[in-house]
Short mmCIF file of the C-alpha atoms (twelve columns), coordinates in Angstrom:
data_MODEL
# 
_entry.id   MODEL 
# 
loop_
_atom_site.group_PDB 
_atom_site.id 
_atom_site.type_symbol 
_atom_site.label_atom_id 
_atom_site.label_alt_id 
_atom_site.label_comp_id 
_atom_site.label_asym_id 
_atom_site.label_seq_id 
_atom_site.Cartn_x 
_atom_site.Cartn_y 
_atom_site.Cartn_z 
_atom_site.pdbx_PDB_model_num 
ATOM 1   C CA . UNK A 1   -109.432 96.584  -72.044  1 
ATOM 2   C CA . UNK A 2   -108.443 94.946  -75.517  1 
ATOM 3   C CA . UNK A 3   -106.815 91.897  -73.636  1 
ATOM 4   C CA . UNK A 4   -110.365 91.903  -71.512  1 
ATOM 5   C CA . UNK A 5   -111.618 91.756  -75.001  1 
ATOM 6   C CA . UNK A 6   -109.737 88.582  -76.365  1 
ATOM 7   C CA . UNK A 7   -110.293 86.627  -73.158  1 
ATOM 8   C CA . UNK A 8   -114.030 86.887  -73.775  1 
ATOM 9   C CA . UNK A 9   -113.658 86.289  -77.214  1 
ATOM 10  C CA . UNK A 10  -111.687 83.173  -76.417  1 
ATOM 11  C CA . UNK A 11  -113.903 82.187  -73.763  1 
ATOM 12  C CA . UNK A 12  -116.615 81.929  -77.133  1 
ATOM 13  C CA . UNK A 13  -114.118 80.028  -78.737  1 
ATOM 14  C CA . UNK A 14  -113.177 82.861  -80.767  1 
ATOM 15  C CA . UNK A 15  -109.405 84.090  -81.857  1 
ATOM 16  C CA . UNK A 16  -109.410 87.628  -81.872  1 
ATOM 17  C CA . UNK A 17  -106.478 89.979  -82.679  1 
ATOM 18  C CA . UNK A 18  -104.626 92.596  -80.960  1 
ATOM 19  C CA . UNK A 19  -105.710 94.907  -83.932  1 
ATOM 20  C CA . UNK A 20  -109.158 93.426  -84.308  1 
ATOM 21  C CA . UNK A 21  -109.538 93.878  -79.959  1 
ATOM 22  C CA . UNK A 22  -108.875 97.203  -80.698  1 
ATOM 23  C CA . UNK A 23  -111.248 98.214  -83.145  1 
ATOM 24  C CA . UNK A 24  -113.563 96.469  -80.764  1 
ATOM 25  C CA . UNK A 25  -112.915 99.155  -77.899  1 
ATOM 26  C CA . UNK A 26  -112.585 101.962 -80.523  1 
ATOM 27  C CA . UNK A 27  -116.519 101.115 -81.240  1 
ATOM 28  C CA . UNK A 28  -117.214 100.823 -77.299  1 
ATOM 29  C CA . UNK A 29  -116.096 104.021 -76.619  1 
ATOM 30  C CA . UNK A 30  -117.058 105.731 -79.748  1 
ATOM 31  C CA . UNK A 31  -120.899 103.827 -79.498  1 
ATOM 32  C CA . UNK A 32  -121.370 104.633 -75.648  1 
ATOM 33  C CA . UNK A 33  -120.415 108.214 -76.120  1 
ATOM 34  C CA . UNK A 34  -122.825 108.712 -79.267  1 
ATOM 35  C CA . UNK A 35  -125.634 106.743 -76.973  1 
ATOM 36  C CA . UNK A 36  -125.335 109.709 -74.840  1 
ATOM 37  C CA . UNK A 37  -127.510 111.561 -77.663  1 
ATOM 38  C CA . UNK A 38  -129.273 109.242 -79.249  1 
ATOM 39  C CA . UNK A 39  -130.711 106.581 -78.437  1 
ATOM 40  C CA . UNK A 40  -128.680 103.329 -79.586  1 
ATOM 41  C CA . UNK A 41  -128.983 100.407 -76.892  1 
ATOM 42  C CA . UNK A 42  -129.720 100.073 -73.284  1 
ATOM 43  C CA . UNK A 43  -126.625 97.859  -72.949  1 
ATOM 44  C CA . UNK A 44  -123.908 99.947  -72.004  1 
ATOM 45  C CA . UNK A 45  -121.116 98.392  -69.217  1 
ATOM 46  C CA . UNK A 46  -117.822 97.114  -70.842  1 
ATOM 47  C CA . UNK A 47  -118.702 93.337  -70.534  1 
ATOM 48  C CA . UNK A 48  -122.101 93.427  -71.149  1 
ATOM 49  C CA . UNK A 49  -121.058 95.345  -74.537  1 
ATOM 50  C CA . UNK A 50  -118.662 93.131  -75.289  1 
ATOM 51  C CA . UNK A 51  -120.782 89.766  -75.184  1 
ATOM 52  C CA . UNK A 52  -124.158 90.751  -75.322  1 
ATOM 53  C CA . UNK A 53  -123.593 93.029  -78.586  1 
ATOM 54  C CA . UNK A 54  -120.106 91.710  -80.076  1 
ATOM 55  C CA . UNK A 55  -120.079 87.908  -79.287  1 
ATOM 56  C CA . UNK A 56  -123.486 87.721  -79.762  1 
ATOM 57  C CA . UNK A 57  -123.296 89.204  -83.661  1 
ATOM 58  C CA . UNK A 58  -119.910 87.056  -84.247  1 
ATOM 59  C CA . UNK A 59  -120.149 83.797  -82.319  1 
ATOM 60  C CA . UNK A 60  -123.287 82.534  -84.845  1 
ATOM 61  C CA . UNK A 61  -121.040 83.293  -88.034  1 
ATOM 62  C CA . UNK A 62  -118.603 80.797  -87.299  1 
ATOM 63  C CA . UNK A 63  -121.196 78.724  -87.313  1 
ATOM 64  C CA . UNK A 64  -121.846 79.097  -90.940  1 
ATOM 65  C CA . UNK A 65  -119.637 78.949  -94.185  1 
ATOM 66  C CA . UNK A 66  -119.997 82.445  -95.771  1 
ATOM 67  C CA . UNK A 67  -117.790 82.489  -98.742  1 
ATOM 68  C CA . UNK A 68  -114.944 85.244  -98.950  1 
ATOM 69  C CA . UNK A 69  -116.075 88.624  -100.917 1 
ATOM 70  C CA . UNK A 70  -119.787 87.449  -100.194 1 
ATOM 71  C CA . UNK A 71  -122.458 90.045  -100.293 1 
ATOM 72  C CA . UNK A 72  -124.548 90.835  -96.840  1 
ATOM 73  C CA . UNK A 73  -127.495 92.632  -95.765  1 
ATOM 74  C CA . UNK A 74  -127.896 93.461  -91.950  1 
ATOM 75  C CA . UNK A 75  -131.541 94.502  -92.120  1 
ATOM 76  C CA . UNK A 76  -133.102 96.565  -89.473  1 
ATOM 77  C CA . UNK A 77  -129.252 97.270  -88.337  1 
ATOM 78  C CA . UNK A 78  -130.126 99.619  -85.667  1 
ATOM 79  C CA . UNK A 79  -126.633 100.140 -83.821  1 
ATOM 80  C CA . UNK A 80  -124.941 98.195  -86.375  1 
ATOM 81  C CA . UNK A 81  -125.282 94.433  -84.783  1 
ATOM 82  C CA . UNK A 82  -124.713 92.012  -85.976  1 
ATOM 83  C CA . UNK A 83  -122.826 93.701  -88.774  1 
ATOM 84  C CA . UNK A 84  -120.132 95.777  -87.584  1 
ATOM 85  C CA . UNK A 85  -118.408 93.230  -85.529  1 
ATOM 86  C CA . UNK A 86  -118.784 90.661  -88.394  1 
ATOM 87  C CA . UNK A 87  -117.068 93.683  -90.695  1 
ATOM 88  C CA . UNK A 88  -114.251 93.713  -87.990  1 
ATOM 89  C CA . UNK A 89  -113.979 90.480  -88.042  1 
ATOM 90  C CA . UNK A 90  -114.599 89.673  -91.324  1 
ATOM 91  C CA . UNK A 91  -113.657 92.822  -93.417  1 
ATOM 92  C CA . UNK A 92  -113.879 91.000  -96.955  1 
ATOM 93  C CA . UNK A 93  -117.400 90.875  -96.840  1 
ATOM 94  C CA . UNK A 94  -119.629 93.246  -98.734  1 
ATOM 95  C CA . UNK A 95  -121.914 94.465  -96.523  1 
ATOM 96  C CA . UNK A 96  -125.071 96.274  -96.048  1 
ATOM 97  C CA . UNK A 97  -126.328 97.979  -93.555  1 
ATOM 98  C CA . UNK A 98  -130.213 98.856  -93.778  1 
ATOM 99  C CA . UNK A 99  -131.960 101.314 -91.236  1 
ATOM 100 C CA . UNK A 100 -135.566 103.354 -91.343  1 
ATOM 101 C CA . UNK A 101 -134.444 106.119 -88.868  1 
ATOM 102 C CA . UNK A 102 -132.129 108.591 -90.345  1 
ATOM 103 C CA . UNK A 103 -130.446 109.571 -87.151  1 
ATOM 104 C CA . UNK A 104 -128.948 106.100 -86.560  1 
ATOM 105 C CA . UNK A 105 -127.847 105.535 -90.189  1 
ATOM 106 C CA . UNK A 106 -125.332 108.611 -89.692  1 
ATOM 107 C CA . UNK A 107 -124.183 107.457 -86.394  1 
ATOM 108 C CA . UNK A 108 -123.277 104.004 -88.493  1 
ATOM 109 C CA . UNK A 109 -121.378 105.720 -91.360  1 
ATOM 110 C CA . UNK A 110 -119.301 107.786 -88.535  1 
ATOM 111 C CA . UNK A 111 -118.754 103.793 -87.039  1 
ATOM 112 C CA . UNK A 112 -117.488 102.771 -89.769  1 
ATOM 113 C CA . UNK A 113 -115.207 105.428 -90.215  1 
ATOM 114 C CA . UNK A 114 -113.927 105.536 -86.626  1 
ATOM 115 C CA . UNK A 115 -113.525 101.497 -86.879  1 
ATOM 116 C CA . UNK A 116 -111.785 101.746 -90.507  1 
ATOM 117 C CA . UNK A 117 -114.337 99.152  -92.199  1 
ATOM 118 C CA . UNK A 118 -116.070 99.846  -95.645  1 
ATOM 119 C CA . UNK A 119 -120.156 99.230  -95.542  1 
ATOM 120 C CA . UNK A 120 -122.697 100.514 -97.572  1 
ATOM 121 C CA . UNK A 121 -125.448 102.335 -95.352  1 
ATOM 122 C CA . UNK A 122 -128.835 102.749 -96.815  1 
ATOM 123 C CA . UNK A 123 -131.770 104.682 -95.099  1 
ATOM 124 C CA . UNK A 124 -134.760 102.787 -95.784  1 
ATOM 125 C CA . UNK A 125 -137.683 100.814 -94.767  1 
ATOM 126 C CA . UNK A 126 -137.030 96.829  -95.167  1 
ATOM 127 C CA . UNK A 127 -140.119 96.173  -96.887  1 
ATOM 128 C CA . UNK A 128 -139.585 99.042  -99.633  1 
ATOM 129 C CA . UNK A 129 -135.918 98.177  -100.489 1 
ATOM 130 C CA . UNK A 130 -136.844 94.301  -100.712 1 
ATOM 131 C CA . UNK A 131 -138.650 95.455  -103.431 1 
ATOM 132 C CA . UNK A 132 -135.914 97.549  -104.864 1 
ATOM 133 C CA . UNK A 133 -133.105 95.109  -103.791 1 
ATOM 134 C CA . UNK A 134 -134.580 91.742  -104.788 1 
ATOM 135 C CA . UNK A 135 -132.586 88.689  -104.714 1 
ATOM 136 C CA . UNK A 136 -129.292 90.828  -104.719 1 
ATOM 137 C CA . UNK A 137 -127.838 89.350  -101.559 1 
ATOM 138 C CA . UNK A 138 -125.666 85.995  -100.147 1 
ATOM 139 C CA . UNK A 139 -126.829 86.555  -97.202  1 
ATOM 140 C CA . UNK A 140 -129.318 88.444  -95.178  1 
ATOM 141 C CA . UNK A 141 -129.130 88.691  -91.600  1 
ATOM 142 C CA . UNK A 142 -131.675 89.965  -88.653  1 
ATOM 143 C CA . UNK A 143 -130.485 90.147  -84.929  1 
ATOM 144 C CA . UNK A 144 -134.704 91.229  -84.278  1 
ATOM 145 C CA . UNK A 145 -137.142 90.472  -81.870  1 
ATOM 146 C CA . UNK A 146 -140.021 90.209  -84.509  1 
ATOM 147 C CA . UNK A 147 -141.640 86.845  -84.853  1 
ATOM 148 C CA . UNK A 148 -139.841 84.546  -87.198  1 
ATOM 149 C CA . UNK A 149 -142.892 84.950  -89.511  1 
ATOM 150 C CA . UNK A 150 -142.771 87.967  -89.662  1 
ATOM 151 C CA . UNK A 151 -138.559 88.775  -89.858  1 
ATOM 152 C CA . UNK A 152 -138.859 85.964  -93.040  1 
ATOM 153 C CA . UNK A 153 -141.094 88.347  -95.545  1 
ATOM 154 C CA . UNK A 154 -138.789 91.121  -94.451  1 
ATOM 155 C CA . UNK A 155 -135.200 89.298  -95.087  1 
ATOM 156 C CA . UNK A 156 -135.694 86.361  -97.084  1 
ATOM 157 C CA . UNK A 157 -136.727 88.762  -100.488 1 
ATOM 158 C CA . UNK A 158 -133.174 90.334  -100.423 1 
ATOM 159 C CA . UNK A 159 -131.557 86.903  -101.321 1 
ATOM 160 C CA . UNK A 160 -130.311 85.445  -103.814 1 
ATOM 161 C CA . UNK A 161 -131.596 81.558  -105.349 1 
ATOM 162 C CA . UNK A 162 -128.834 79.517  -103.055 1 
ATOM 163 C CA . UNK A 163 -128.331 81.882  -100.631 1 
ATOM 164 C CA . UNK A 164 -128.952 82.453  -96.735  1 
ATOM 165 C CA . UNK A 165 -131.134 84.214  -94.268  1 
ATOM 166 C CA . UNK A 166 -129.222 83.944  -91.110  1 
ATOM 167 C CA . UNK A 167 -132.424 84.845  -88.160  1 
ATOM 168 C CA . UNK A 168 -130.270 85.504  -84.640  1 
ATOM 169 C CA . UNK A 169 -133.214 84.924  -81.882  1 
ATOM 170 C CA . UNK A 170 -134.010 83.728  -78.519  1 
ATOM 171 C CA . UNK A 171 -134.059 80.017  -77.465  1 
ATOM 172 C CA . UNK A 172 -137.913 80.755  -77.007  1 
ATOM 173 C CA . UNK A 173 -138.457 81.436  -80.819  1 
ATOM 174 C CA . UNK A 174 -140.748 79.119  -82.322  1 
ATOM 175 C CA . UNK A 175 -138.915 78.862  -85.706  1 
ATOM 176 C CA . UNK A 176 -141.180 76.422  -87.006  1 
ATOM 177 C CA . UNK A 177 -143.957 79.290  -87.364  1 
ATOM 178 C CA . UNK A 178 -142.307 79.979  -89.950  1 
ATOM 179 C CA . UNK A 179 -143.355 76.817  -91.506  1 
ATOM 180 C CA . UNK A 180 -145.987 78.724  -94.144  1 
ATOM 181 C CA . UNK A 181 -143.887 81.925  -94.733  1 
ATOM 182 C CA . UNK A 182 -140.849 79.989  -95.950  1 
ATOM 183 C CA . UNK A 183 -143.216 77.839  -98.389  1 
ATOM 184 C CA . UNK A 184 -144.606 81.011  -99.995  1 
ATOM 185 C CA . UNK A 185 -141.614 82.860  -100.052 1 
ATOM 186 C CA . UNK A 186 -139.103 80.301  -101.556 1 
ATOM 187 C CA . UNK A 187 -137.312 79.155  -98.363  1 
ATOM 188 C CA . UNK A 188 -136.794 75.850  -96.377  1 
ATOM 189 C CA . UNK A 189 -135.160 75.821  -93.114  1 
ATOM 190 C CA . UNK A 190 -131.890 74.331  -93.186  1 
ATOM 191 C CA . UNK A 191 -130.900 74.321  -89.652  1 
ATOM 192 C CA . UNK A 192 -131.398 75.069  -85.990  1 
ATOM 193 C CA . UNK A 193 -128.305 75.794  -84.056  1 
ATOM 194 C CA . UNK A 194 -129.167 76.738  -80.192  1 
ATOM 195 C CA . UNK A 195 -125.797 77.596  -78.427  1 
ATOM 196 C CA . UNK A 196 -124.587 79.953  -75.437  1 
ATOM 197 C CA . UNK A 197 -123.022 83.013  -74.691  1 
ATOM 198 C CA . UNK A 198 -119.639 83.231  -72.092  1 
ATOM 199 C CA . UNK A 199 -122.050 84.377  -69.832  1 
ATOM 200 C CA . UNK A 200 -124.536 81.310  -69.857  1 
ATOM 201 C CA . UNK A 201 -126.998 83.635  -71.968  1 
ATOM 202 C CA . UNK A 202 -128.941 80.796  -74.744  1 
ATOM 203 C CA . UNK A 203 -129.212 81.699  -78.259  1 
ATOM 204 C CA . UNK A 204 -131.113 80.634  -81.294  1 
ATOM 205 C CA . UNK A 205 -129.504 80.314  -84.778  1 
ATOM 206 C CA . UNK A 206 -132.000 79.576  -87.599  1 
ATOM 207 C CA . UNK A 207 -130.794 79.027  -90.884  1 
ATOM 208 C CA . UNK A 208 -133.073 79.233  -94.456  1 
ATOM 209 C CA . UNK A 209 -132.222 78.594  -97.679  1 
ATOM 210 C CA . UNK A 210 -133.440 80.359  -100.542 1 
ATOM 211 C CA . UNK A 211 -134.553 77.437  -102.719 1 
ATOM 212 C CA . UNK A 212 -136.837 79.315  -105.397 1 
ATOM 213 C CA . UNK A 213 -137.566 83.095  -106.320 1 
ATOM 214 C CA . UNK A 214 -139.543 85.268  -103.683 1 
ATOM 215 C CA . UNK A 215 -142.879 86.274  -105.857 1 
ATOM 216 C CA . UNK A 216 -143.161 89.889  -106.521 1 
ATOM 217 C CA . UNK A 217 -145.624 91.031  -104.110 1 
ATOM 218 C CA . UNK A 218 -143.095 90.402  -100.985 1 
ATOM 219 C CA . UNK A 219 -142.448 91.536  -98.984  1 
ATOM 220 C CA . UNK A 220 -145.892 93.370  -98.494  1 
ATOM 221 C CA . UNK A 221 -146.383 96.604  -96.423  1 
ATOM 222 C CA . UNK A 222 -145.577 96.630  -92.972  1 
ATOM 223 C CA . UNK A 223 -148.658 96.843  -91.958  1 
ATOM 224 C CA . UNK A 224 -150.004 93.996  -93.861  1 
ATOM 225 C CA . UNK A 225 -147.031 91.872  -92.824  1 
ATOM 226 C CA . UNK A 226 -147.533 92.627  -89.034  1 
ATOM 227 C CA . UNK A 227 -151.331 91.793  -89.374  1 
ATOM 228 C CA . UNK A 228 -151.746 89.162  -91.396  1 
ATOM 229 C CA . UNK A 229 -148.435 87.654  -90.814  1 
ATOM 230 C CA . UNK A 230 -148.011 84.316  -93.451  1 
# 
């Protein structure tokens, strides 16, 4: 299975390690077994696991310069994509992992444990620790199937003045939407980077950067954010 594992990797471009292939089947077996119980994804066959969940959270990264030791927030985790296989791959990083259901936030600290990777896991709605968390981040990150819009107010408050908010969508994501939330919220879009999965799937890589502070009413409530979206 690990070789399986580095053949699709390579097939993404991708050079992955005996040791890192393994910790990559280690979370395979350990997430499909835990899925059993709770709820985690629908995607559960070998392959499909391996590029529709691992590939898919890696293959935009190399995409992007993200400076050793930098700090990164994975918000609205959920099974810990994109950021667990960015941690395997990329165990310098500081990481975050951020959550609002309880249940999946301890399946992600046993991950971590059963993968050997160090994250910080916080249970908590993304607008209320955007407010608690302002600015602290490099990077934010979002693999989410909210509106780009919408996914800005909740990520783009974490980070820093000169950082990133790295949005993983579909091809059919109108990014420039976003157009009025990234004016009001201190971002401009820095690039759009559409690419494809070893098994033909498209992607969507939209990169902002923060170019001025977020002002201290975002990110609002979610329920303002999902109605009146900026």
């Amino acid at each position: 299975m690990t070789k399986r594992i580095i053949e699709l990797f390579s097939e993404a471009g991708i050079s992955v390690s005996e040791e890192q292939a393994e910790k990559f089947f280690t979370l395979f077996e350990f997430m499909t077994e835990y899925n059993k119980n709770i709820n985690l994804t629908a995607i559960t066959e070998f392959e499909d696991v391996v590029i529709k969940h691992f590939i898919d959270s890696v293959l935009p990264f190399t995409m992007l310069e993200i400076p050793n030791g930098a700090s990164v927030i994975d918000v609205g985790t959920g099974a810990g994509f994109p950021a667990l296989p960015l941690l395997i791959m990329r165990p310098d990083l500081k990481m975050t992992l951020c959550d609002s259901l309880q249940k999946r936030c301890v399946y992600l600290e046993l991950a971590c444990e059963k993968i050997g990777v160090r994250a910080k896991i916080i249970h908590s709605r993304a607008e209320e620790l955007g407010q608690k968390m302002r600015e602290k981040f490099d990077v934010s990150t979002a693999r989410a199937v909210a509106s780009m819009p919408v996914l800005t107010e909740y990520c783009l408050p974490f980070v820093s003045v000169g950082g990133i908010f790295a949005a993983l969508k579909s091809v059919n994501e109108n990014v420039s939407a976003a157009e009025n939330a990234l004016k009001v919220l201190g971002g401009k879009l820095d690039e759009i980077k559409d690419y494809k999965l070893p098994n033909g799937d498209s992607r969507r890589l939209a990169v902002v950067k923060k170019i001025s502070q977020t002002p201290t009413k975002y990110p609002r409530s979610s329920a303002n954010i999902s109605k009146k979206p900026l």
